[in-house]
C-alpha positions as CSV (number, residue, x, y, z in Angstrom):
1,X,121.9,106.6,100.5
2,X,121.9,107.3,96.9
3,X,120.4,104.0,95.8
4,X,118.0,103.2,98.9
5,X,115.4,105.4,100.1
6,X,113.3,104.5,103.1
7,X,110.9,107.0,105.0
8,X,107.9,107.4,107.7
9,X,105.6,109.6,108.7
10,X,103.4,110.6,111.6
11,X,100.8,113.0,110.9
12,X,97.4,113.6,109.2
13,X,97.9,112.4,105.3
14,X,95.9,110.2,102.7
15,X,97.8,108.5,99.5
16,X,99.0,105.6,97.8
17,X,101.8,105.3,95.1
18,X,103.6,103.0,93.0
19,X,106.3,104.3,90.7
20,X,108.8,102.8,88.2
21,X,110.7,106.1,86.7
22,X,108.2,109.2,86.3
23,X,106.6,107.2,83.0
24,X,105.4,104.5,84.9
25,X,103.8,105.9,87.6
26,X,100.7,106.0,89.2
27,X,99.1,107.7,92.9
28,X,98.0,110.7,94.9
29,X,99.8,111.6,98.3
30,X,98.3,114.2,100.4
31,X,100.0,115.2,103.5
32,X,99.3,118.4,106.0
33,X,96.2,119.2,107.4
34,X,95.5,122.6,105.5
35,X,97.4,124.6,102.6
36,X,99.3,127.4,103.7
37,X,97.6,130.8,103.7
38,X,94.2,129.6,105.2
39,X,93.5,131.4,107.7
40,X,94.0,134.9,109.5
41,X,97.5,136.5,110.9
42,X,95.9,136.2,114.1
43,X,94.5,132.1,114.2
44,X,96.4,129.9,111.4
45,X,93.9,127.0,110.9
46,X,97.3,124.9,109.2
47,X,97.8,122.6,112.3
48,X,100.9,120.8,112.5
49,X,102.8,119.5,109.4
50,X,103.2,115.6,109.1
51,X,106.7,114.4,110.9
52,X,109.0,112.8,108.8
53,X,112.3,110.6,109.5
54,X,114.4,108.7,106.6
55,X,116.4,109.3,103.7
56,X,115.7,111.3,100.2
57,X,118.4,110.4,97.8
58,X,121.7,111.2,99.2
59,X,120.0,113.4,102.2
60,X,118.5,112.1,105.6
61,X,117.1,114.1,108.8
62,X,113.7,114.5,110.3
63,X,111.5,116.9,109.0
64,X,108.3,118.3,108.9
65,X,106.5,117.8,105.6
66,X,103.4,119.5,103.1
67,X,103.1,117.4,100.1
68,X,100.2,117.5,97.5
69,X,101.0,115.5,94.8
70,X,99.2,113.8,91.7
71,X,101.3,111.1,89.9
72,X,100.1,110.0,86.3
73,X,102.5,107.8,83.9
74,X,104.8,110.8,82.6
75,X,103.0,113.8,84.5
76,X,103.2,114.6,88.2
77,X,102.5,117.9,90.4
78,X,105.5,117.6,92.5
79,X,107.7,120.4,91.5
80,X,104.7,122.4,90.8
81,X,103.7,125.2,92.7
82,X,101.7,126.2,95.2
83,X,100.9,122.2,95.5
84,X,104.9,120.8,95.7
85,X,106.4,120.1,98.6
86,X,107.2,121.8,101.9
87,X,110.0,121.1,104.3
88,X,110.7,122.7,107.7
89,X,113.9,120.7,108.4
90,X,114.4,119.9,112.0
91,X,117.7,117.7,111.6
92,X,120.1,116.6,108.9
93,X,120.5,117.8,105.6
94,X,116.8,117.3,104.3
95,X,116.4,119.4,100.6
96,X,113.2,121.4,101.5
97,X,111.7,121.3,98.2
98,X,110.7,118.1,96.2
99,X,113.2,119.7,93.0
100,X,116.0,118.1,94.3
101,X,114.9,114.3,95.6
102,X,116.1,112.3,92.5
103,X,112.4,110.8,91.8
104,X,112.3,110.6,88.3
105,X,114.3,107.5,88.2
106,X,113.5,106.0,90.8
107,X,111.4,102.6,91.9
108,X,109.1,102.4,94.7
109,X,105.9,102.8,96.9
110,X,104.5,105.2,99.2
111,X,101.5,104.9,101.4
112,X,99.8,107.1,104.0
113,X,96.3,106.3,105.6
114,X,95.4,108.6,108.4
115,X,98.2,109.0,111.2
116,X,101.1,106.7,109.6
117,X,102.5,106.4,106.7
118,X,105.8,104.8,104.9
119,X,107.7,105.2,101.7
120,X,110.2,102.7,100.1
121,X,112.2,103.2,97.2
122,X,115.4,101.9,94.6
123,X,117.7,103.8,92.2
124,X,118.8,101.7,90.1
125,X,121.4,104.2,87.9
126,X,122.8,105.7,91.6
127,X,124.1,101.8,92.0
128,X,125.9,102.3,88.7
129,X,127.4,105.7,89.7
130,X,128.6,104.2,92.9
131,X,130.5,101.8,91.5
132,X,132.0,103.4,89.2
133,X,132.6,106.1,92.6
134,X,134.4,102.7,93.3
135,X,137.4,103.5,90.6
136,X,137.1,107.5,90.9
137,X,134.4,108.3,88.8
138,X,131.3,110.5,89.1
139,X,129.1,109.8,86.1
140,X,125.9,111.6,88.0
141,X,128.1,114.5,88.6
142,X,126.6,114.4,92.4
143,X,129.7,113.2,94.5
144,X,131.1,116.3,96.6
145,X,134.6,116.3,97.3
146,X,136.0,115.2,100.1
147,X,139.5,116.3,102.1
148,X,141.3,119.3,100.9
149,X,139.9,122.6,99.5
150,X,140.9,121.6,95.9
151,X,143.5,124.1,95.0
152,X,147.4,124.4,95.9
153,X,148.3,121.1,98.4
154,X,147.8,121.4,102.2
């Protein structure tokens, strides 16, 4: 799950990307109806986030998703705030911010027109760190360990 990414959507959005690493990158994704905070305590205007379903990196679920982003070769908005990303996980382990997706190396496309969308994506250096996961090694530093609690022996 580390080196393929593959996601939809359903739900209002508007945006198309291409990246290869955040330096060559290019796009706008908008997703969500309204920004949070418009609107009164007593009638939120916000609508329904878009539904989501795939894999970020390492994490997968279904969520639903608030994503303003602007991609330029080297620049993008997507750990900025108040226009990063918004997750209301519903199932899985889904990071609910866009600080912790692993983007900035990775290679693929996104698109969303109207009601559907679908993101694809490849990281390449993740395929080095599982192989060498292969022979005990961690060179991402990512791998949590699994079995015993890492102290005395069980």
């Amino acid at each position: 799950m580390d080196t393929v990414g593959l996601r939809v959507a359903a739900g209002a959005g508007l945006g198309i990307y291409v990246r290869a690493t955040e330096y060559v990158q290019l796009g706008f994704m908008v997703r969500g109806p309204v920004p949070e905070g418009v609107g009164t305590p007593e009638h939120d205007t916000r609508g329904v986030p878009v539904f989501m379903f795939g894999t970020i990196g390492r994490y997968g679920g279904a969520w639903f998703d608030e994503h303003d982003e602007i991609m330029l070769p080297g620049f993008s908005t997507r750990e900025e705030r108040p226009t990063g990303i918004r997750r209301e996980v519903i199932a899985g382990a889904v990071p609910e911010d866009g600080a912790a997706d692993g983007w900035r190396g990775s290679f693929g496309a996104g698109f969303h027109a109207l009601l559907i969308g679908v993101e694809a994506e490849v990281r390449p250096l993740e395929l080095l760190d599982f192989l060498a996961g292969l022979f005990g090694y961690d060179p991402s530093s990512d791998d949590v360990p699994v079995g015993g609690t890492g102290g005395e022996a069980d």
